[in-house]
C-alpha positions as CSV (number, residue, x, y, z in Angstrom):
1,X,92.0,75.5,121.4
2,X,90.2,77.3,118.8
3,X,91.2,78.2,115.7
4,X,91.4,81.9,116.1
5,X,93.2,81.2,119.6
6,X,95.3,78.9,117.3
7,X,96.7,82.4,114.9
8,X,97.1,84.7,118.3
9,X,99.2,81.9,119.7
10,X,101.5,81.6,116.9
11,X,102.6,85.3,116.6
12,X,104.7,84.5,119.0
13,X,105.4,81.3,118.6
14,X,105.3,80.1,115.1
15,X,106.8,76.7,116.2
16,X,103.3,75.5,117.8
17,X,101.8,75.4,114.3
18,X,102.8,71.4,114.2
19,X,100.6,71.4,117.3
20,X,97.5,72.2,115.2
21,X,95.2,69.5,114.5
22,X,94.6,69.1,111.0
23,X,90.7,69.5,111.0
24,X,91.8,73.5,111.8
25,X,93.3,74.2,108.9
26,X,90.7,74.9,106.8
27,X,89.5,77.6,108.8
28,X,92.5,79.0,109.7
29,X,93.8,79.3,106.0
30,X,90.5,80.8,105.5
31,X,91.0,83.4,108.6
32,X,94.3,84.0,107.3
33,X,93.2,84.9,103.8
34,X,90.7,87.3,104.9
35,X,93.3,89.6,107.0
36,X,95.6,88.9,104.2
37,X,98.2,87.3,106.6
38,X,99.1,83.7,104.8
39,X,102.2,85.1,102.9
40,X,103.4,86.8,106.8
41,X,102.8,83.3,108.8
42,X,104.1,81.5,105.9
43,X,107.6,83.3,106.8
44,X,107.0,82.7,110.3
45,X,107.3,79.3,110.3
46,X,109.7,78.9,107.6
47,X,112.2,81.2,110.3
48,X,111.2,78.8,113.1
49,X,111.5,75.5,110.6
50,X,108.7,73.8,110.5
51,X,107.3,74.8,107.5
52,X,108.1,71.7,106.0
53,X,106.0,69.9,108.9
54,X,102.8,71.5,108.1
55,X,100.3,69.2,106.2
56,X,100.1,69.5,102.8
57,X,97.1,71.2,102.3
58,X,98.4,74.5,104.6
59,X,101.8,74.7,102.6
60,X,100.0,74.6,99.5
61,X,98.0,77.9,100.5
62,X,101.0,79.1,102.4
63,X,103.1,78.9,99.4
64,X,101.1,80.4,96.8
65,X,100.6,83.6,99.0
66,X,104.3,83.8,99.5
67,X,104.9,84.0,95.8
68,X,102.4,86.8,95.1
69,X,103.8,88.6,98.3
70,X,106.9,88.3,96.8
71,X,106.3,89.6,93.7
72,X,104.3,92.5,95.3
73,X,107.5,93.5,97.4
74,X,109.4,94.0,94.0
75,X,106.8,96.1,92.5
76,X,106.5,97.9,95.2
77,X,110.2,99.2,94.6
78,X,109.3,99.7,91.5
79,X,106.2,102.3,92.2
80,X,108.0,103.8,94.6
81,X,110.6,104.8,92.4
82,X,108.5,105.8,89.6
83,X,106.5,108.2,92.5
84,X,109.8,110.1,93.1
85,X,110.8,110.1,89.7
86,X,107.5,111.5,88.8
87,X,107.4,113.7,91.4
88,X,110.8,115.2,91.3
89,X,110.1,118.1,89.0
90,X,108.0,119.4,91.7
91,X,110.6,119.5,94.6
92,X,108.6,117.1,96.0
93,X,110.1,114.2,98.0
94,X,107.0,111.8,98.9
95,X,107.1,110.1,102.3
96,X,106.0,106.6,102.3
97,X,103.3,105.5,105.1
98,X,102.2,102.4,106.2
99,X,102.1,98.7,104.4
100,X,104.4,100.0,101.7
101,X,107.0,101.9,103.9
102,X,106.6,98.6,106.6
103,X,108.0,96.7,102.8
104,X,110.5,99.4,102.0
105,X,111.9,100.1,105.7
106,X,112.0,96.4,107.2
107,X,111.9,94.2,104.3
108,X,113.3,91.1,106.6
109,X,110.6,91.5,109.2
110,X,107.7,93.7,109.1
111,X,107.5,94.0,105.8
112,X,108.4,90.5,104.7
113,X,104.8,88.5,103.6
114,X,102.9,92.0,104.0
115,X,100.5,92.3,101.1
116,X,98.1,95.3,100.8
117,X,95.9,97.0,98.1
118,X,97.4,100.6,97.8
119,X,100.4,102.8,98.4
120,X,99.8,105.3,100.8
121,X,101.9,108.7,100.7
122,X,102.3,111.9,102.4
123,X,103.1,114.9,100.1
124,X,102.7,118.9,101.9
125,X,99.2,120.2,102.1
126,X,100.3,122.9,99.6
127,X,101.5,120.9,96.9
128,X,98.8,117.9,96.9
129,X,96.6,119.7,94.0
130,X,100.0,120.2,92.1
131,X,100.9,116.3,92.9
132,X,97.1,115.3,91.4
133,X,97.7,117.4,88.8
134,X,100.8,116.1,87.6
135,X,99.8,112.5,88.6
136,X,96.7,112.8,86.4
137,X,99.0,113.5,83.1
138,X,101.2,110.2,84.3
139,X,97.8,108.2,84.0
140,X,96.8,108.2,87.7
141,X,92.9,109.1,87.4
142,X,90.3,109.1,90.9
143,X,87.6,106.4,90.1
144,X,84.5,107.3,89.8
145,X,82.4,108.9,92.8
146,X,79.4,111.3,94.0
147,X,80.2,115.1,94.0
148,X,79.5,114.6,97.7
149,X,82.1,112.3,98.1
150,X,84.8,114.5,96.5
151,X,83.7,117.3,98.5
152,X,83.9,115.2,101.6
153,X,87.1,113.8,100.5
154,X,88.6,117.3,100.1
155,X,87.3,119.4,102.7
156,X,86.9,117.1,105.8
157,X,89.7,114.3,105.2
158,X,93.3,114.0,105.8
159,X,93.9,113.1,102.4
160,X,92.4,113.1,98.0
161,X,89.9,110.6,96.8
162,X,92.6,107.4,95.8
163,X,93.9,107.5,92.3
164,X,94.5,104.4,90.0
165,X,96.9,103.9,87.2
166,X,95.4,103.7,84.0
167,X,96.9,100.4,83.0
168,X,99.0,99.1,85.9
169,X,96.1,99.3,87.8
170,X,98.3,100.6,91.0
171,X,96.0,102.5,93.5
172,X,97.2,105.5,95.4
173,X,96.3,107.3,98.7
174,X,97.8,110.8,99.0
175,X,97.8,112.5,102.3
176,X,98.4,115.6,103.5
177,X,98.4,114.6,106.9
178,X,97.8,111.7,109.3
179,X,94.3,111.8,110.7
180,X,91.2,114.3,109.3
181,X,92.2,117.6,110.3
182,X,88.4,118.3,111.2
183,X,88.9,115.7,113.6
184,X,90.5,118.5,116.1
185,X,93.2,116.0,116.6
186,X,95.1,116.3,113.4
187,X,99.1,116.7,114.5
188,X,101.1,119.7,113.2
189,X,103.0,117.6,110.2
190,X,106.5,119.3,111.0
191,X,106.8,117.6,113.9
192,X,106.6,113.9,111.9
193,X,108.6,115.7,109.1
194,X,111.3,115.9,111.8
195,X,111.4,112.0,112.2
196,X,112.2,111.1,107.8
197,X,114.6,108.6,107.5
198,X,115.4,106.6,104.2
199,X,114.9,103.3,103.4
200,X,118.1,100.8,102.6
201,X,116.3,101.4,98.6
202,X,116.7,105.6,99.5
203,X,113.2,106.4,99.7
204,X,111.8,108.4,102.7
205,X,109.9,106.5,105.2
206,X,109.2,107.8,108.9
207,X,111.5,106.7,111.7
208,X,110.8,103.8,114.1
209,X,108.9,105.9,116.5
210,X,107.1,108.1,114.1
211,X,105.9,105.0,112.3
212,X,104.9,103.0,115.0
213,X,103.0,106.5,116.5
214,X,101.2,106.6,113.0
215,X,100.6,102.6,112.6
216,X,98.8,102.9,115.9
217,X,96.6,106.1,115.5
218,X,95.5,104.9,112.2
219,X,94.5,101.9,113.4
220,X,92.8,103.3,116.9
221,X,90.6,106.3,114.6
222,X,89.4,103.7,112.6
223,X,85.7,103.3,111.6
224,X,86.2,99.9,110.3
225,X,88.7,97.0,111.2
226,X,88.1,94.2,108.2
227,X,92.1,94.1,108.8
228,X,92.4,94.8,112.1
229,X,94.4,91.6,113.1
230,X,96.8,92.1,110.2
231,X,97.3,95.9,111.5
232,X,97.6,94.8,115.1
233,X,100.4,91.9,114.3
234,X,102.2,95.1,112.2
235,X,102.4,96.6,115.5
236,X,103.8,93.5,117.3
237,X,106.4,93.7,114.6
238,X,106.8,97.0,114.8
239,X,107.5,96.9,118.7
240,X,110.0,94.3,118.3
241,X,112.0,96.4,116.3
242,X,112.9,98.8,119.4
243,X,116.2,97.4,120.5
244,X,116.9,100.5,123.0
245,X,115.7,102.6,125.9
246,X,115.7,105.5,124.1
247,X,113.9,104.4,121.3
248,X,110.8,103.7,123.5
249,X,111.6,107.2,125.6
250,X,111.4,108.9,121.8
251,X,108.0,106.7,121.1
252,X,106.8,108.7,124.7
253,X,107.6,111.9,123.9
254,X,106.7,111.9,120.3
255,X,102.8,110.7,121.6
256,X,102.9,113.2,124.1
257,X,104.0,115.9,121.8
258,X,101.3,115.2,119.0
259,X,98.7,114.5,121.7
260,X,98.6,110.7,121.2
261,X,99.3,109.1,125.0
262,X,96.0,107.4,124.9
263,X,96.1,105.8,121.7
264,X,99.4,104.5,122.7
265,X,98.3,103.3,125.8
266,X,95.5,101.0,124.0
267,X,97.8,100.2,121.1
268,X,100.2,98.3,123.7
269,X,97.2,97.3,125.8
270,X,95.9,95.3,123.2
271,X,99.2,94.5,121.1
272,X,100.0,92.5,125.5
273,X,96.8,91.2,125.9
274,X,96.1,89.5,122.3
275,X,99.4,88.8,121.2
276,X,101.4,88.8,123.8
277,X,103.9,91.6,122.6
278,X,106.7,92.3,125.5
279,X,107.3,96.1,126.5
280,X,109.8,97.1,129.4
281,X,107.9,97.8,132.5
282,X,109.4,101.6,132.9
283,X,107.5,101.8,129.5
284,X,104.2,100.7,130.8
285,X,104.5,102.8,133.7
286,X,104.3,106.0,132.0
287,X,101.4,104.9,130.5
288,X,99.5,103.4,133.4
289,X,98.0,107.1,134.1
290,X,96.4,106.9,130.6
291,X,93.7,104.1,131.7
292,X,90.4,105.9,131.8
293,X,87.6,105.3,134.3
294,X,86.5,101.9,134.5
295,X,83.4,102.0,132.8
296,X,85.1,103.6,129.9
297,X,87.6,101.4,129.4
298,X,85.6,98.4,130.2
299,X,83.6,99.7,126.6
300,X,86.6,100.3,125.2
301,X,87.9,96.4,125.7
302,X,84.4,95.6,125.0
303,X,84.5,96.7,121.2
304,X,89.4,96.2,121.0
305,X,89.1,92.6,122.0
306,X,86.8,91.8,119.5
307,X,87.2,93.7,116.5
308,X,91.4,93.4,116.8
309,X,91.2,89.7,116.7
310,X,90.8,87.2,113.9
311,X,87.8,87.6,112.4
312,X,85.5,85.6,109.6
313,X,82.0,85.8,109.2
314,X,81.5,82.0,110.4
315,X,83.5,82.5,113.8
316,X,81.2,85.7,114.4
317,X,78.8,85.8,117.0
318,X,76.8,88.9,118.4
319,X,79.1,90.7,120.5
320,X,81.3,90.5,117.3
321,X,78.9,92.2,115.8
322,X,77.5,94.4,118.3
323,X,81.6,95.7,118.5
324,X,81.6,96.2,115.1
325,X,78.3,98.7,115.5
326,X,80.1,100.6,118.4
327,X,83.7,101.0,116.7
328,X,81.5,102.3,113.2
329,X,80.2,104.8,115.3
330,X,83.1,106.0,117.7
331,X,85.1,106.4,114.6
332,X,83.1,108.4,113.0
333,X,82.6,110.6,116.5
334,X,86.2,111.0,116.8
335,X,86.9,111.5,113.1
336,X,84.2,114.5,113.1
337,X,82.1,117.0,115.2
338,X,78.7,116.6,115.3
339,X,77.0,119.2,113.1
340,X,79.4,117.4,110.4
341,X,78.7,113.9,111.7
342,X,74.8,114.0,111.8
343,X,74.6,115.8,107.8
344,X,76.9,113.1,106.6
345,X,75.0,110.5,108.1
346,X,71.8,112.4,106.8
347,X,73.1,112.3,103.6
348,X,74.5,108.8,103.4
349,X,71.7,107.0,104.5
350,X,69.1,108.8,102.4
351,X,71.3,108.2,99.3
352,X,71.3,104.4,100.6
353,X,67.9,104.1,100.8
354,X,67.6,105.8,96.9
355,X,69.6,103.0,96.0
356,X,68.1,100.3,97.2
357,X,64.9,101.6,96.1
358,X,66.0,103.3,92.4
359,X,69.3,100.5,92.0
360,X,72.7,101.4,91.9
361,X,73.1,102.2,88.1
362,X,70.5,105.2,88.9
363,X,73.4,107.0,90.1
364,X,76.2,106.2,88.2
365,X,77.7,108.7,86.0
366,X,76.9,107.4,82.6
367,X,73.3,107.4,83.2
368,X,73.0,110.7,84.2
């Protein structure tokens, strides 16, 4: 068995890791690192005991993420409060999304070893220049970028460039909703505003279904998967966490409300046929009508399989990278129409090939 067979394996059973021939570990700490998923197996086979088992070289790795996972989590309680507090004169109540509501919501499972590089939040489309605003006099400033960018940022995305604390160093993403409204598929946010819960800490996170719904449609509109495995085993997690009927008949009804079926229907294809993840056949059943023609899907399994698995550059081969060439493009051609899509591309590659002909320091700001 392969290494990368080796990390689908354990997701669902953690036990198997004193299986693993030695030789593997290398690569697999390696593979781990790079979907940022040492500090999440760590705690998977400290639960099934046999941490202790593993060779000496794998705990040491193992370890060391766990602490700086750790310490993450804490901070992370810390930000978030300091986001309300800051936030609060506004009458605005910031939702937490993603890795840091996953830490916030479900500490003890999906959040527990989750690291991740920013704090995502969704504020109301009205207030989001007021939220920069007062942000900016807190010491969060956006990092440097083309006036293109911001304007592409603004106009055609979901959400403001990222912002960066002056001396914490803390990154945030602010969104006004949960996909690019000039996609066409943008939701109408009231309906996710009507699934808020709050945390155990108080903070407001989306409930179960909502947050599975928007785990899985960020994931599915992406361009780019360089964490796709980590993203897929938060969905595992997250589907483990529905412990009733009705919690998967909500999940149904809140996709076919906000137009999502489909992307539901791959999210569980893939979350079964990688990882192994158990749903309850009435469940499947609804969504068996969602399978597209077989060609289609076929493509669509063609680029999943490949770019939702574990990934490093020296397990690659061509169809890996041919599936990274077709998901690059069908993000982009569900994220935009094409007038939009062909002048971006226009506009990106002729500013890529100024660069590599003028350098990059041509077109930072200080030069100019």
């Amino acid at each position: 068995m392969l290494p990368t067979d080796w990390l689908m394996r354990l997701v669902k059973s953690p036990e198997a890791a004193v299986a693993i021939p030695e030789q593997h570990w290398p690569l697999m700490v390696r593979l781990l690192r790079k979907h940022q998923l040492l500090a999440r197996y760590g705690h998977w086979f400290r639960q099934a005991g046999v941490f202790e088992q593993l060779p000496h070289y794998a705990q040491h790795h193992l370890r060391n993420a766990e602490i700086l996972a750790s310490k993450q989590q804490h901070q992370v309680v810390f930000e978030a409060a300091e986001l309300v507090s800051l936030l609060a004169p506004l009458g605005v109540c910031p939702v937490f999304l993603k890795g840091a509501a996953y830490s916030l919501a479900f500490e003890a499972s999906v959040g527990s070893g989750r690291t991740y590089s920013d704090i995502d939040v969704l504020v109301p489309k009205e207030q989001i220049t007021a939220v920069e605003q007062r942000l900016a006099l807190h010491g969060y400033y956006g990092e440097a970028m083309t006036a293109y960018d911001q304007h592409y940022y603004r106009r055609w995305t979901h959400e403001i460039p990222p912002i960066r604390h002056h001396s914490r160093g803390t990154v945030l993403d602010i969104h006004h909703n949960l996909i690019p409204p000039i996609s066409g598929r943008a939701p109408d946010m009231a309906v996710f505003l009507q699934q808020l819960v709050q945390s155990p800490q108080g903070f407001q996170v989306l409930a179960l279904p909502a947050m599975t719904l928007h785990s899985l449609v960020h994931l599915l509109f992406n361009e780019e998967f360089k964490h796709g495995f980590r993203d897929l085993t938060d969905l595992h997690l997250l589907f483990g966490q529905f412990r009733q009927a009705d919690d998967w008949q909500q999940l149904l009804q809140l996709a076919q409300q906000t137009g999502f079926l489909f992307e539901l229907f791959l999210a569980c294809r893939y979350c079964k046929q990688l990882l192994g993840t158990s749903f309850p056949e009435f469940f499947l059943d609804e969504l068996a009508a969602q399978q597209r023609n077989q060609l289609h899907q076929a493509l669509l399994d063609f680029i999943f399989l490949r770019v939702l698995c574990p990934r490093h550059p020296v397990t690659d081969g061509w169809q890996h990278r041919l599936a990274d060439q077709l998901s690059w493009l069908r993000g982009h051609w569900l994220k935009m129409p094409l007038s939009v899509l062909l002048w971006h591309t226009a506009v990106k590659s002729s500013r890529a090939v100024m660069m590599a002909v003028l350098g990059k320091s041509y077109f930072e700001p200080e030069r100019r």
